[in-house]
C-alpha positions in Angstrom: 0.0 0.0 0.0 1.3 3.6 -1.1 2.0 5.9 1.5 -0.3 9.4 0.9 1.1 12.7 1.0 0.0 14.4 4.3 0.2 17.7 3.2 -1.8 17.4 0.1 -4.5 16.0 2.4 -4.1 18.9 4.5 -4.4 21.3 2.2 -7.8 19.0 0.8 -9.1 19.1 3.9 -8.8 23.4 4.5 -10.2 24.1 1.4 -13.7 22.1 1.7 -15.9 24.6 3.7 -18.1 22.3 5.6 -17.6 19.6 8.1 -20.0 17.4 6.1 -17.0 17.8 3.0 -14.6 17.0 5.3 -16.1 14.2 6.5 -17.1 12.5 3.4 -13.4 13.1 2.4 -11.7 11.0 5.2 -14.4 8.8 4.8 -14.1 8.4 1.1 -10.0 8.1 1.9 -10.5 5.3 3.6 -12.5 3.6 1.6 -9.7 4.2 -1.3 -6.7 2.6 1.0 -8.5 -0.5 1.6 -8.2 -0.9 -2.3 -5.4 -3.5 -2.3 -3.3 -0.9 -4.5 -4.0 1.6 -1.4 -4.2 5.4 -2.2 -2.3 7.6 -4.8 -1.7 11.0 -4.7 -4.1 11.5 -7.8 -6.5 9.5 -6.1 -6.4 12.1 -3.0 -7.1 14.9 -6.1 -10.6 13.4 -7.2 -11.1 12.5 -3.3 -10.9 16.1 -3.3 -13.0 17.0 -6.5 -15.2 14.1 -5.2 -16.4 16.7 -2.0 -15.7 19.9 -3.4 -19.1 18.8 -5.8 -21.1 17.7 -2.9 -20.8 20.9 -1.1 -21.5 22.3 -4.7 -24.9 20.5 -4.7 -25.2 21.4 -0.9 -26.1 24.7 -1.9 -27.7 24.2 -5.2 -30.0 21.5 -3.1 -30.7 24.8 -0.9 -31.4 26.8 -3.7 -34.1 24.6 -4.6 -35.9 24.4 -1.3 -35.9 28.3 -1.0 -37.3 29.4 -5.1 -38.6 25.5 -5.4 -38.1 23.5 -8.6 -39.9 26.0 -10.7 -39.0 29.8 -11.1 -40.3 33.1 -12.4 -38.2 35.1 -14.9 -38.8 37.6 -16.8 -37.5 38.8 -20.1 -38.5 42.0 -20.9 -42.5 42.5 -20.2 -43.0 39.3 -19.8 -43.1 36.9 -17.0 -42.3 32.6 -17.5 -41.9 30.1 -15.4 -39.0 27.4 -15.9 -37.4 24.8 -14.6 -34.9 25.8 -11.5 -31.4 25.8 -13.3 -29.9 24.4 -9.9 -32.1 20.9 -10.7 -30.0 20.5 -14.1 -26.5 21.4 -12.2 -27.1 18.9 -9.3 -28.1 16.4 -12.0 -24.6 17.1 -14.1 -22.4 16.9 -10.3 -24.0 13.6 -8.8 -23.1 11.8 -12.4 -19.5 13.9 -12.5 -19.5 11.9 -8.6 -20.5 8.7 -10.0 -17.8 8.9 -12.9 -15.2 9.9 -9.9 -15.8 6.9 -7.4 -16.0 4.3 -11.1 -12.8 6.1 -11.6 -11.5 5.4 -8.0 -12.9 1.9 -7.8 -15.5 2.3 -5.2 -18.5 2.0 -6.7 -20.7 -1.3 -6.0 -20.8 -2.3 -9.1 -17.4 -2.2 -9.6 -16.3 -3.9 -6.5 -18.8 -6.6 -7.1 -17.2 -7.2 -10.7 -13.8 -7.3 -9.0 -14.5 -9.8 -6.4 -16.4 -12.2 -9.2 -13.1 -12.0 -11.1 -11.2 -13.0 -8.3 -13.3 -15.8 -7.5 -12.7 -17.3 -11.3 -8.9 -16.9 -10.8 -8.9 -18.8 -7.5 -10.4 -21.4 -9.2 -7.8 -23.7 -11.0 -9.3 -26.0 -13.7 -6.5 -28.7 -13.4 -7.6 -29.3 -9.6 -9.9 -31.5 -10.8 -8.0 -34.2 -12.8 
């Protein structure tokens, strides 16, 4: 397992603004050194990009419970209603985080493909002659 650099995490860790970021990036950290190839220090970069997004959606999530899914705009004279921009953003981040944790090997899926293929290699066909 590859040792992380400290500082990087560090500095990670002062730029996320909430404790929620913070926590989700230690948490997600861990996650990444139980990988049996451990942690990188580009892995501790989308770790990073990883939270940065949910705080992102934090507020657009706000946004959308204070002006509500639908919003008035006008454009000259005239007044519209339209679809909450934020609902479109949050959409775009959660599948930027799903790409992120495929990327990082964490997802279920992935892990779950992983362990089959393990399984298959522990098997040994010329066992049974």
């Amino acid at each position: 397992m590859c040792g992380i650099d400290e500082a990087l995490k560090k500095r990670h860790l002062e730029r996320l603004n909430t404790p929620e970021g913070r926590e989700m990036y230690e948490r997600t950290l861990r996650i990444v050194q139980e990988r049996p190839d451990g942690a990188r220090d580009t892995d501790l970069d989308m770790i990073f990009d990883l939270c940065s997004a949910e705080e992102i959606k934090m507020e657009l999530t706000r946004d959308i419970n204070t002006r509500g899914a639908m919003v008035t705009t006008r454009s000259g004279r005239q007044n519209y209603v339209k679809e909450n921009p934020s609902i479109a953003r949050v959409c775009r981040l959660t599948e930027m985080q799903r790409k992120i944790r495929d990327n990082l090997k964490i997802t279920p899926a992935r892990r779950y493909h992983e362990e089959e293929e393990e399984a298959e290699e522990e098997k040994d066909e010329f066992e049974d002659l």
